[in-house]
RODO-2510 file (C-alpha; in nm, 4 decimals, decimal comma):
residues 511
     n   res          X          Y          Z
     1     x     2,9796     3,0985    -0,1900
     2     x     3,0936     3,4334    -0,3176
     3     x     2,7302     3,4819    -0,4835
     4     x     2,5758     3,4130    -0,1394
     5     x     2,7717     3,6486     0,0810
     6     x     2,7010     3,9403    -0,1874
     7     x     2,3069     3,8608    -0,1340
     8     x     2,3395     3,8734     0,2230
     9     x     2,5287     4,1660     0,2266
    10     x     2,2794     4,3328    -0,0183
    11     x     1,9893     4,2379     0,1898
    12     x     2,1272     4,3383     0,5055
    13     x     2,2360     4,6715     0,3771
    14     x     1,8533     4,6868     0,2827
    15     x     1,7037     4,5726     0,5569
    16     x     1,9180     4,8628     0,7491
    17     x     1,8671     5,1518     0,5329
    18     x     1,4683     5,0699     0,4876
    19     x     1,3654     4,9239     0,8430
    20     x     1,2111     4,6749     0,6604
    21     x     1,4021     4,3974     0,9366
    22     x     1,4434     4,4120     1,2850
    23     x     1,7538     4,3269     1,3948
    24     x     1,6007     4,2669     1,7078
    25     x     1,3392     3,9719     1,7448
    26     x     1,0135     4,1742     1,9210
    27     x     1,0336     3,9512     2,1705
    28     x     1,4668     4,0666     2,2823
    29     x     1,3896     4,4427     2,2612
    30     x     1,2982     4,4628     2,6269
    31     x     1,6345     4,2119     2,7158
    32     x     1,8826     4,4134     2,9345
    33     x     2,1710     4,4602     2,6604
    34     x     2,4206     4,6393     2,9542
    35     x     2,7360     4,4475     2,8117
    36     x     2,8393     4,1807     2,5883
    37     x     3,1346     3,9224     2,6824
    38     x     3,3285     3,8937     2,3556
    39     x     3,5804     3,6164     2,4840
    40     x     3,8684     3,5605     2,7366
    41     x     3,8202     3,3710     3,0411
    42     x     3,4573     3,2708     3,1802
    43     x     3,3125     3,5671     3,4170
    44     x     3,3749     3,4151     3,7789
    45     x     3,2557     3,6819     4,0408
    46     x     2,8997     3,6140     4,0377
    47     x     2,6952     3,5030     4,3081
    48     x     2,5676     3,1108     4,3412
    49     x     2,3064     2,9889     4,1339
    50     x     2,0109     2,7253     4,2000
    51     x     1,9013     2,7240     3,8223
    52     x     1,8183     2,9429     3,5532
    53     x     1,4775     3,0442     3,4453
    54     x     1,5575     3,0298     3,0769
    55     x     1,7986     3,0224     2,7766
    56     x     1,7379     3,1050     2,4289
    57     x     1,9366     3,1090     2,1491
    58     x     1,8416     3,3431     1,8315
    59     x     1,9658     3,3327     1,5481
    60     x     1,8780     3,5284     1,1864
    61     x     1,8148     3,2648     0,8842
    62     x     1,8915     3,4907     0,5934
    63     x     1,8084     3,1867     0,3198
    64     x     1,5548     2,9027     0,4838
    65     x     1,5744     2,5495     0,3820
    66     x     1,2556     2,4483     0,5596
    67     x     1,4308     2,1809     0,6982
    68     x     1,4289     2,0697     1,0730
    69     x     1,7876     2,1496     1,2068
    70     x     1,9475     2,0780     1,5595
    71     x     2,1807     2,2130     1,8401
    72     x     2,4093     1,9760     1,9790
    73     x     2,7026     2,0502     2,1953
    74     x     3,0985     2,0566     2,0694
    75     x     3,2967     1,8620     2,2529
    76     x     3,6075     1,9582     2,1660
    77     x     3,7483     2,2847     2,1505
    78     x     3,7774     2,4890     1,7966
    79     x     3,9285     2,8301     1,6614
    80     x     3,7034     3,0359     1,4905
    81     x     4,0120     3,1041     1,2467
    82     x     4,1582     2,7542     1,1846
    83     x     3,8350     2,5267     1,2418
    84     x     3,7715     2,3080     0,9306
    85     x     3,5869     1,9738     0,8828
    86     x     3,8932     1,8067     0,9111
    87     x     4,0649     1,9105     1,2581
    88     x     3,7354     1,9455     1,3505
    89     x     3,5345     1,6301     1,2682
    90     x     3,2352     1,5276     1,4288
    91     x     3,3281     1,6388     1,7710
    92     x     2,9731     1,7173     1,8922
    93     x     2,7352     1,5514     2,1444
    94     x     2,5185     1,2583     2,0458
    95     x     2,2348     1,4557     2,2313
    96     x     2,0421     1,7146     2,0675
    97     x     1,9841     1,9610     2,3294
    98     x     1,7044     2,1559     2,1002
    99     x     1,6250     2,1950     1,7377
   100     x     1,3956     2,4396     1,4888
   101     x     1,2959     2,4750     1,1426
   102     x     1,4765     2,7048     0,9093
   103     x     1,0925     2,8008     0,7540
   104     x     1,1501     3,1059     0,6688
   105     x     1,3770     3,4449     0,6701
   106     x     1,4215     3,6074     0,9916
   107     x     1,5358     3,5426     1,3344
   108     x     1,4514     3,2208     1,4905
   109     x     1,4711     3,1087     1,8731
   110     x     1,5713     2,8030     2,0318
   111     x     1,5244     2,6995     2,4059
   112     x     1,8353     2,5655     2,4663
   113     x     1,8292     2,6038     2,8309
   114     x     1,9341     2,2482     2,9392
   115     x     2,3039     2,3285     2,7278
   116     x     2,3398     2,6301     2,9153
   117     x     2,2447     2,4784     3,2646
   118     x     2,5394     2,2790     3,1954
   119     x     2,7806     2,5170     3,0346
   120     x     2,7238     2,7589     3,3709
   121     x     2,7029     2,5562     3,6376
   122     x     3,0314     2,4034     3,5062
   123     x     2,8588     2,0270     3,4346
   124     x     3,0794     2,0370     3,1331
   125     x     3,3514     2,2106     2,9751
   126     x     3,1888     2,4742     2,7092
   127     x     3,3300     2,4439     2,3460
   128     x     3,0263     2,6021     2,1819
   129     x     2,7647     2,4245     2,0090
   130     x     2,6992     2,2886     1,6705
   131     x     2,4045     2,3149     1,4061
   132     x     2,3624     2,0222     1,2178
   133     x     2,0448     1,9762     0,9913
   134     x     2,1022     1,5914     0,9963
   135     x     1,8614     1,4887     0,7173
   136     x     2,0818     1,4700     0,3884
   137     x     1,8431     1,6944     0,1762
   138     x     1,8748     2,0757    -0,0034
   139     x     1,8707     2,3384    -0,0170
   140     x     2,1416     2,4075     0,2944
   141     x     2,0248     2,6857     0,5708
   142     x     2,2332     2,9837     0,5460
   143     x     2,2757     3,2251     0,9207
   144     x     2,4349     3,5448     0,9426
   145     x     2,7333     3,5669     1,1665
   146     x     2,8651     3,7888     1,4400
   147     x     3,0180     3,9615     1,1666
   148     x     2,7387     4,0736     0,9963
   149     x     2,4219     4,2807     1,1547
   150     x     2,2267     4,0150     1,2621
   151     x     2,4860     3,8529     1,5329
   152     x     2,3655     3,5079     1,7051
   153     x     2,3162     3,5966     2,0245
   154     x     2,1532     3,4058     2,3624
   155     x     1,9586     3,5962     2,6037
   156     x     1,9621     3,4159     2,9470
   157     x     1,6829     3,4835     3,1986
   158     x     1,8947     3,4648     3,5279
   159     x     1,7164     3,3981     3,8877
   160     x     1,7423     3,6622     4,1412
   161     x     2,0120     3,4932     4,3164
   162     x     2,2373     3,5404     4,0439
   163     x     2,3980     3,8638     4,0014
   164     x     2,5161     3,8657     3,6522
   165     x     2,5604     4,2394     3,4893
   166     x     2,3569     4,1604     3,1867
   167     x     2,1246     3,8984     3,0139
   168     x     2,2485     3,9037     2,6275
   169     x     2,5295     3,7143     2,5277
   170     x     2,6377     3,7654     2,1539
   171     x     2,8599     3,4904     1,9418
   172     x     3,2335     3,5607     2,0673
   173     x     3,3312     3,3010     1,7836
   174     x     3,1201     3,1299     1,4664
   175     x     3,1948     2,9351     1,1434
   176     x     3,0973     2,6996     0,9307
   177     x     3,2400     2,3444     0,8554
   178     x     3,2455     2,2062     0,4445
   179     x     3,2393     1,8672     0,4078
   180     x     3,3040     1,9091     0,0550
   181     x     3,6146     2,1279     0,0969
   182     x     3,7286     1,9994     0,4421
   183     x     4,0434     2,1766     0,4740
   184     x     3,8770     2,5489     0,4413
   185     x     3,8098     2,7623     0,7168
   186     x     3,5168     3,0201     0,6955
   187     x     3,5608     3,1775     1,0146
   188     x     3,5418     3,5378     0,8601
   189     x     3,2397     3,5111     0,6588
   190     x     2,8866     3,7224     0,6703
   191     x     2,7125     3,4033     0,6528
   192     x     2,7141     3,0147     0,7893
   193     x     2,5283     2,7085     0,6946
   194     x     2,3885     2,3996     0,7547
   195     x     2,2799     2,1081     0,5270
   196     x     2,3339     2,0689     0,1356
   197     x     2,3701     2,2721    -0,1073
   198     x     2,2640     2,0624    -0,4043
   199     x     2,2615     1,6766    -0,4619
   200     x     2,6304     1,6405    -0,5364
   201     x     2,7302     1,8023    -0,2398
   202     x     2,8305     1,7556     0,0768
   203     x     2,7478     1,8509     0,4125
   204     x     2,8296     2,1883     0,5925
   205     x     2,8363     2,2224     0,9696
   206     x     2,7566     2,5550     1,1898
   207     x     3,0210     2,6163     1,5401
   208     x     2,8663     2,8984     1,7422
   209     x     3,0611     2,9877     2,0936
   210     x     2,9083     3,2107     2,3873
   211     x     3,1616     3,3360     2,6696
   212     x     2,9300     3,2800     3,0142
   213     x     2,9769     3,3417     3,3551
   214     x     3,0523     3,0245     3,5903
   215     x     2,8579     2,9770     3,8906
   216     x     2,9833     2,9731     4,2081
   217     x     2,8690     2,7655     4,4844
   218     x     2,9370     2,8025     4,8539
   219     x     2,9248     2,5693     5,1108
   220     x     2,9694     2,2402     4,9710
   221     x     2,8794     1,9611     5,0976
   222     x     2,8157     1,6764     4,9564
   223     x     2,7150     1,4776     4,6418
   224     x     2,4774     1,2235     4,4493
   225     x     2,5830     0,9755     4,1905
   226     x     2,4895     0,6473     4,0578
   227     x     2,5060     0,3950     3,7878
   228     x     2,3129     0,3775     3,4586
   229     x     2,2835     0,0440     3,2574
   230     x     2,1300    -0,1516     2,9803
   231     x     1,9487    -0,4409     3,1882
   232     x     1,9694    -0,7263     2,9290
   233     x     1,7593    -0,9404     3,1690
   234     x     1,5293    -0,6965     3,2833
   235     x     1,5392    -0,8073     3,6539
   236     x     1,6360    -0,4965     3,7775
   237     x     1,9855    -0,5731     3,8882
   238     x     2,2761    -0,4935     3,8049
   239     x     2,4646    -0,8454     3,6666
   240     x     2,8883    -0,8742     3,5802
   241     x     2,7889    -0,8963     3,2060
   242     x     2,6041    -0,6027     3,1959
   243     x     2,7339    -0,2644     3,0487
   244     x     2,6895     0,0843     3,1009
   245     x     2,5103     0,2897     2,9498
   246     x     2,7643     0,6427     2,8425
   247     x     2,6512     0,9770     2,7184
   248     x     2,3188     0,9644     2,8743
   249     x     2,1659     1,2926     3,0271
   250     x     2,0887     1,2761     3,3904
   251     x     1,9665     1,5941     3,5454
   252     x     1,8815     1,6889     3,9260
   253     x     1,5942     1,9024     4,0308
   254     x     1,5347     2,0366     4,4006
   255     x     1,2354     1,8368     4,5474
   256     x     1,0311     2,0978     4,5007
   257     x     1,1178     2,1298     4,1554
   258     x     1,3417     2,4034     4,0989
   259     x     1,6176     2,3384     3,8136
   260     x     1,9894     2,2873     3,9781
   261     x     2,2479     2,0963     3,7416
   262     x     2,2403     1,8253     3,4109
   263     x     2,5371     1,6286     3,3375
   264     x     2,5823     1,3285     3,1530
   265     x     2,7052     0,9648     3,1988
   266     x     3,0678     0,8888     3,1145
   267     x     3,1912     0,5567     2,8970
   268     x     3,0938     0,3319     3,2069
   269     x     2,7625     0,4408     3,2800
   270     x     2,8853     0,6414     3,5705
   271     x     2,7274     0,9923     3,6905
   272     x     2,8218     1,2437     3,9578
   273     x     2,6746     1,5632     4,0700
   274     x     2,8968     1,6981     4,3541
   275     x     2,9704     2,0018     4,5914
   276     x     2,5810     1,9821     4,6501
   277     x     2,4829     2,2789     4,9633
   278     x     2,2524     2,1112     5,2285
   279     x     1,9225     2,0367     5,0754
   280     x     1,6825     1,7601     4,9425
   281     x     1,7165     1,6083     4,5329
   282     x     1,5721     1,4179     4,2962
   283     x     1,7391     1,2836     3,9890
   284     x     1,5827     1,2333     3,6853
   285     x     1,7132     1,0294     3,3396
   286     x     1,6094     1,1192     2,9867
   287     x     1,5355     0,7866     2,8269
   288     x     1,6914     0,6694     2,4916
   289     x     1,4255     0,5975     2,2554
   290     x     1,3294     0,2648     2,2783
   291     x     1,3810     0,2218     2,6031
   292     x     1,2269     0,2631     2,9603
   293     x     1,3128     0,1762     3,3288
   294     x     1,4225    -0,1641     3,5443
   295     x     1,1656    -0,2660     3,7855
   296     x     1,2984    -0,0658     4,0655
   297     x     1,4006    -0,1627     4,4797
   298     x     1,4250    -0,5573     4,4003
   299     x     1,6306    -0,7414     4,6209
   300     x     1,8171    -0,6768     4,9417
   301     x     2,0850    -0,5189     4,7760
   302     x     2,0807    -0,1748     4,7464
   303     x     2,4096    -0,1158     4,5440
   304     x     2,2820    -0,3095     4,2587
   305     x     1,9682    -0,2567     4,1788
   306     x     1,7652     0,0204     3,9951
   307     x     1,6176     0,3322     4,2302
   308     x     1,4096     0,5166     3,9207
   309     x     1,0413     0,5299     3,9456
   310     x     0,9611     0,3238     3,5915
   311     x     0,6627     0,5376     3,5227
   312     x     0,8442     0,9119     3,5601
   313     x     1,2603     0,8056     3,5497
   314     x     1,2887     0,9447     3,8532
   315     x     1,4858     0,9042     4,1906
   316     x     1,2947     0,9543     4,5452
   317     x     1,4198     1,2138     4,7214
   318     x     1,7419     1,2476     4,8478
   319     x     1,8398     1,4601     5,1470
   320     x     2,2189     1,6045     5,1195
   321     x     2,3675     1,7187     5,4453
   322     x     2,6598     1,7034     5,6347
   323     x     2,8949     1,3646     5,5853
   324     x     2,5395     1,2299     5,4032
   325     x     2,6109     1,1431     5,0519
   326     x     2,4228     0,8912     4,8187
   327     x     2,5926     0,7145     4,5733
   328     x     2,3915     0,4648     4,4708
   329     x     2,1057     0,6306     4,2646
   330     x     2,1400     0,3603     3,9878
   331     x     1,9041     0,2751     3,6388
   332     x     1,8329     0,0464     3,4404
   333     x     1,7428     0,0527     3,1039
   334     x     1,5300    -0,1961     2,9533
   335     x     1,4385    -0,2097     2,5810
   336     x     1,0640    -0,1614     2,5391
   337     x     0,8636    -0,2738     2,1855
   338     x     0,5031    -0,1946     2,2442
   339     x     0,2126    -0,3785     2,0713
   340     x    -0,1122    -0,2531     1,9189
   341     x    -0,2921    -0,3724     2,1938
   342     x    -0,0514    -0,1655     2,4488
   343     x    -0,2823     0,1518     2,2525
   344     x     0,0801     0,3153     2,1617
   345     x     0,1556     0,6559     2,0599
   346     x     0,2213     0,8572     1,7623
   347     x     0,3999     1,1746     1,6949
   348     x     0,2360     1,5448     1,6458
   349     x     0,4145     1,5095     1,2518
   350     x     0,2071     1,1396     1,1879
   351     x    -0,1138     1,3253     1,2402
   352     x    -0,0444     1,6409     1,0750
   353     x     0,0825     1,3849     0,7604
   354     x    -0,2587     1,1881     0,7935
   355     x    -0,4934     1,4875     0,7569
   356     x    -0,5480     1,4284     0,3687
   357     x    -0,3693     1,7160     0,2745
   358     x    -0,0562     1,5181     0,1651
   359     x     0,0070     1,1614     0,0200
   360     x    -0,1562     0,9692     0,3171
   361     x    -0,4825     0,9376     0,4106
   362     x    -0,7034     1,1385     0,6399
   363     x    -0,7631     0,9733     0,9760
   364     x    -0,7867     1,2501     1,1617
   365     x    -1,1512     1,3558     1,1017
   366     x    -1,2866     1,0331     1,2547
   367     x    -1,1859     1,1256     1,5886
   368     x    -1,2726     1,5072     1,5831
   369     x    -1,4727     1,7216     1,7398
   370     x    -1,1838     1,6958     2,0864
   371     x    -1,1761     1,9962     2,3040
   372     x    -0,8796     2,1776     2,4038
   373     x    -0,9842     2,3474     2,7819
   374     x    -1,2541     2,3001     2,9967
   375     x    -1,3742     2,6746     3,0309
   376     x    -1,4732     3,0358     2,8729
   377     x    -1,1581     3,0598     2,6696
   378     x    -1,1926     2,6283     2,5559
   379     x    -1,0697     2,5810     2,1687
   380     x    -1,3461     2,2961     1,9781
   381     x    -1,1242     2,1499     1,7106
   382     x    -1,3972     2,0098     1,5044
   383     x    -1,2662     2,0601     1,1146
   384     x    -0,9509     1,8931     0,9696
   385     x    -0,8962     2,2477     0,8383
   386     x    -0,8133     2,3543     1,2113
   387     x    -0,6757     2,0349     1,3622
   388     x    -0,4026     2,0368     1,0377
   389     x    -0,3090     2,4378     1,1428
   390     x    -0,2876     2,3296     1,5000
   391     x    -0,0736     2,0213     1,4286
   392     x     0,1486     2,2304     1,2140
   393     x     0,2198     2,4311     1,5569
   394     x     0,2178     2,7733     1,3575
   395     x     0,1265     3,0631     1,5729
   396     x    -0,1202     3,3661     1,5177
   397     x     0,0771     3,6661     1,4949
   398     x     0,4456     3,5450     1,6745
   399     x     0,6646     3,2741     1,6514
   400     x     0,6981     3,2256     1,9892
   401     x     0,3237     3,1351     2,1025
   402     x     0,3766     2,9297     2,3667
   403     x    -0,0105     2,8715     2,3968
   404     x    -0,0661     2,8050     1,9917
   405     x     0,2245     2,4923     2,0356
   406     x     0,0969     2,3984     2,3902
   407     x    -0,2250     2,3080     2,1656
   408     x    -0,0290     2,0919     1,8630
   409     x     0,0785     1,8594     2,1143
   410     x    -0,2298     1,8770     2,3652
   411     x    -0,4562     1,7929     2,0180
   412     x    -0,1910     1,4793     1,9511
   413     x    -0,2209     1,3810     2,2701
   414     x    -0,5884     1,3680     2,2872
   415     x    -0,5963     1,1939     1,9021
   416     x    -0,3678     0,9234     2,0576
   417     x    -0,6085     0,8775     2,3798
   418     x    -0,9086     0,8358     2,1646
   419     x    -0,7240     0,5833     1,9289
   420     x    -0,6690     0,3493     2,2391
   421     x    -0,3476     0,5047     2,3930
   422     x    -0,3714     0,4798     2,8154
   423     x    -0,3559     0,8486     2,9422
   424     x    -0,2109     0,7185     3,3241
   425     x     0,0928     0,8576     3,2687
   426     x    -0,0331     1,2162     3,2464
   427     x    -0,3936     1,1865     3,3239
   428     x    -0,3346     1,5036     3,6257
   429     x    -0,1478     1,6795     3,3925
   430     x    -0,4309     1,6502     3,1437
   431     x    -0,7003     1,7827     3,3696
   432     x    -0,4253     2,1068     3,5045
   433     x    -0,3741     2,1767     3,1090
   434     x    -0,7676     2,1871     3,0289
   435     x    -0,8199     2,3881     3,3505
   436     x    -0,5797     2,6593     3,2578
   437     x    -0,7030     2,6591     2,8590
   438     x    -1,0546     2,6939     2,9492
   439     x    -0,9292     3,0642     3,1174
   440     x    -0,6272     3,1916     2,8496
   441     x    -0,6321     3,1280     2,4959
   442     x    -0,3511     3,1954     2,2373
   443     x    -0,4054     3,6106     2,2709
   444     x    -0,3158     3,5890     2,6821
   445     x     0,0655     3,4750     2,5829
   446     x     0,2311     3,7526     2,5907
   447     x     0,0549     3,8577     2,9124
   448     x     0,1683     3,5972     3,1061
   449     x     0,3633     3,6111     3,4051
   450     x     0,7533     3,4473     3,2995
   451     x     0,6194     3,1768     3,5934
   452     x     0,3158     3,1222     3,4250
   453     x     0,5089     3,0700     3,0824
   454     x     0,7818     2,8519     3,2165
   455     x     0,4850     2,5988     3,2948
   456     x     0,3026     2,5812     2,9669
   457     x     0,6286     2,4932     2,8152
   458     x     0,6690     2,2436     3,0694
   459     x     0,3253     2,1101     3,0029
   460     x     0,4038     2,1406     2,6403
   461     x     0,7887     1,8935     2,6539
   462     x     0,5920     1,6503     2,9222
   463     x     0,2821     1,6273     2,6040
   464     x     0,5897     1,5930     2,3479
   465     x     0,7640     1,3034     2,5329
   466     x     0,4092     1,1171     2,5797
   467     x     0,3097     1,1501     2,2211
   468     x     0,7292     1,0568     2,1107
   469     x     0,6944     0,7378     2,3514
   470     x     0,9519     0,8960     2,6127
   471     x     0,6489     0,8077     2,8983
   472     x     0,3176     0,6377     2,8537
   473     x     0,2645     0,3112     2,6207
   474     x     0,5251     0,3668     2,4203
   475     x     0,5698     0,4786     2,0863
   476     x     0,3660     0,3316     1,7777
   477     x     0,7213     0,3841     1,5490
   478     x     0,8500     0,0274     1,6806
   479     x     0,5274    -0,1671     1,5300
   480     x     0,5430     0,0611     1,1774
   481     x     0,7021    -0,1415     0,8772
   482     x     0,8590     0,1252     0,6920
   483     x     1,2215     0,2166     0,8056
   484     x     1,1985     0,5612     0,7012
   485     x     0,9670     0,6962     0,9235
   486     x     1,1625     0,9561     1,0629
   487     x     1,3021     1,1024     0,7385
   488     x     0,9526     1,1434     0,6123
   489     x     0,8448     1,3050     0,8819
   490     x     1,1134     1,6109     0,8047
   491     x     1,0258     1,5720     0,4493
   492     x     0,7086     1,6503     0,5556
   493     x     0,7781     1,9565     0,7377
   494     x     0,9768     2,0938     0,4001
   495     x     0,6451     2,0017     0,2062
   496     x     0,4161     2,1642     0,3944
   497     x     0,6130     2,4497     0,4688
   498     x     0,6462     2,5257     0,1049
   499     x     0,2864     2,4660     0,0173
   500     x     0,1728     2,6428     0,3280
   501     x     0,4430     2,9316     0,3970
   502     x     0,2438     3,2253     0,2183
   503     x    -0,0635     3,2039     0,4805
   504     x     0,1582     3,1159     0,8160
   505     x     0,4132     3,4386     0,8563
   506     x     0,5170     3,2700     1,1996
   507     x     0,8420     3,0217     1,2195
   508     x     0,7560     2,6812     1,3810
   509     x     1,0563     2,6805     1,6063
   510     x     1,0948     2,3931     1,8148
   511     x     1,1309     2,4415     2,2417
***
């Protein structure tokens, strides 16, 4: 470790004295840096917030390891100064709530604005989050720490509503976990890491903690709540031998689709989003993968059986005013196996494998030329060379080309639809994407209104969860014989990235 925190050190100095890195990402250098909270108890005199426009968490990667690597949240709380893999454990949320690849040196952004949602409108205690790289391969990820240059920091786009002093947030606390020593504690370290150093190793573990202001609402008045569980029957109601269904994420939107709150089920299956001001909701459920939603409003019963719409997970809306509460916005969960003939989905990573480039075969080129927009500005994918560049999501010039990934999964999407897959489930989102494509291509990103860029990353996670069998058919990984599907696919992403690194300068960070 000692050899590593003298190369970081060495580099950073380097990096300082030559300009040759930022450490600012382009994209922060216009963020409002007024103030940073370094700790102590969370801000409190703030004006009520409705949502947040956006969250991101950046971090430097001083040594990549080209390996896919996720953000979940600690659930426990943790001492930069005493934390080690033992008192620690694996006290972190079974949720990922975002993820990138560590492709390359430099700083890296996450959207992690779901975990902050939470964390600020008080949804859930906040003990920091957790990087975990999850696949059991080397080399490890190392980060520079808040004691170094290159502090993690997250940079918060607040609504007008909220009156917050400033939109940067740096680390107030990081360390590192080592499974192989787990009775150390690295909280004073330059660097932090996740993943394995060699084959003999074993795993380490990244804690990062942000002090944030707490929302405050006003005029409370009443609440929503329900009941999510697995439906063994699949009759839509709920039945005594039933159980719940804990730690899944339920989130509530205003009806017309503003961002409010996300919480998650506790060990019955139970949710609750109270203190609710006078207004109309809708609650929506991210599904567990392989499964989808009870037929809903069977029976006379409404206390029992499952309100989500089965195509979208999704509640009607509910109108919160005075003495009106609902408490019976229930789910079920049903598990789902799709068939062939169902025309199931695959993954942006199957395709990008299957372009001949790799081990597999190239099936892509039979169903090219597709079209990406409908306009001026519309992108003909009609080589392998460019549907493989497009699949590996790499932008043209930044990192953090919304338009460039907005096009990986559009392309999957529209390989899966011409390989049988039903488009119902997103056919008007389809023809909105193609609409706005055929007028802005990747160069009109960074001129986009934040409004305008808040949608194609919707666009983008509603394309992701079709093509990962969230919505739609279903996903093609149920019907596949190998077992390993999964881990190939980040083995992939190391592969490629190593082949492929020296012509793509831009990180492939994941929304």
């Amino acid at each position: 470790m000692g050899k590593h925190l003298a190369s970081l050190l060495a580099l950073s100095l380097f990096c300082f004295a030559f300009s040759g890195c930022s450490l600012e990402p382009d994209s922060a250098k216009t963020s409002n840096l007024s103030g940073t909270i370094m700790g102590g108890e969370p801000e409190t005199d703030f004006a009520p917030t409705t949502g947040l426009d956006s969250a991101t968490l950046y971090i430097y990667v001083a040594s990549p390891s080209f390996q896919t690597v996720y953000v979940y949240r600690a659930l426990s709380p943790w001492a930069e100064t005493t934390v080690t893999q033992n008192n620690f454990s694996d006290s972190y949320s079974s949720v990922s709530y975002g993820s990138f690849i560590a492709s390359s040196v430099g700083w890296h952004s996450i959207d992690i604005s779901d975990l902050v949602y939470g964390w600020i409108n008080d949804s859930f205690p906040n003990y920091g989050l957790v990087l975990d790289q999850d696949i059991s391969t080397f080399p490890q990820a190392i980060y520079f720490t808040r004691e170094s240059m290159f502090k993690p920091y997250l940079d918060i786009a607040f609504p007008p509503t909220f009156s917050s002093p400033q939109n940067r947030f740096e680390s107030d606390a990081d360390a590192f976990v080592d499974g192989s020593n787990p009775n150390s504690t690295d909280g004073s370290s330059l660097a932090m890491m996740t993943g394995w150093a060699d084959n003999n190793s074993a795993e380490y573990k990244s804690l990062i903690h942000f002090s944030l202001p707490v929302a405050q609402q006003t005029e409370p008045s009443g609440s929503i709540g329900g009941h999510i569980w697995f439906d063994s029957n699949s009759d839509g109601l709920q039945d005594p031998t039933e159980i719940g269904a804990s730690r899944i994420v339920v989130k509530l939107r205003t009806c017309d689709a503003g961002y409010l709150d996300i919480t998650e089920t506790d060990i019955n299956g139970n949710y609750l989003f109270d203190s609710l001001p006078y207004g109309d909701y809708r609650v929506f459920v991210d599904l567990p993968a392989g499964y989808t939603v009870s037929p809903n409003d069977l029976g006379i019963n409404d206390s029992i059986d499952s309100d989500f719409d089965t195509l979208f997970a999704h509640t009607i809306c509910y109108t919160v005013d005075s003495g009106n509460n609902s408490t019976d916005a229930d789910c079920g969960l049903v598990e789902y196996v799709p068939t062939i003939d169902d025309g199931c989905t695959q993954k942006r990573e199957y395709f990008k494998k299957r372009c001949g480039f790799n081990h597999e075969a190239d099936i892509v080129s039979a169903l090219l030329p597709i079209q990406l927009g409908s306009g001026d500005y519309a992108f003909n994918v009609d080589s392998i060379h460019t549907a493989y560049y497009l699949l590996k999501a790499h932008g043209s010039g930044s990192q953090w080309n919304g338009i460039v990934k907005l096009y990986g999964e559009l392309l999957t999407a529209k390989l899966n639809i011409k390989r049988g897959a039903s488009d119902s489930a997103i056919s008007t989102q389809l023809m909105e994407i193609d609409t706005f494509l055929g007028s802005h291509d990747r160069s009109f990103w960074t001129k986009l209104e934040k409004k305008d860029k808040k949608k194609v990353k919707q666009w983008k996670k509603l394309l992701k969860k079709y093509n990962e069998g969230k919505i739609g058919p279903g996903s093609c990984s149920e019907l596949d014989d190998s077992n390993d599907e999964k881990e190939d696919d980040h083995k992939d992403h190391e592969d490629d990235d190593k082949g492929h690194n020296k012509h793509h300068d831009d990180d492939d960070d994941a929304d």
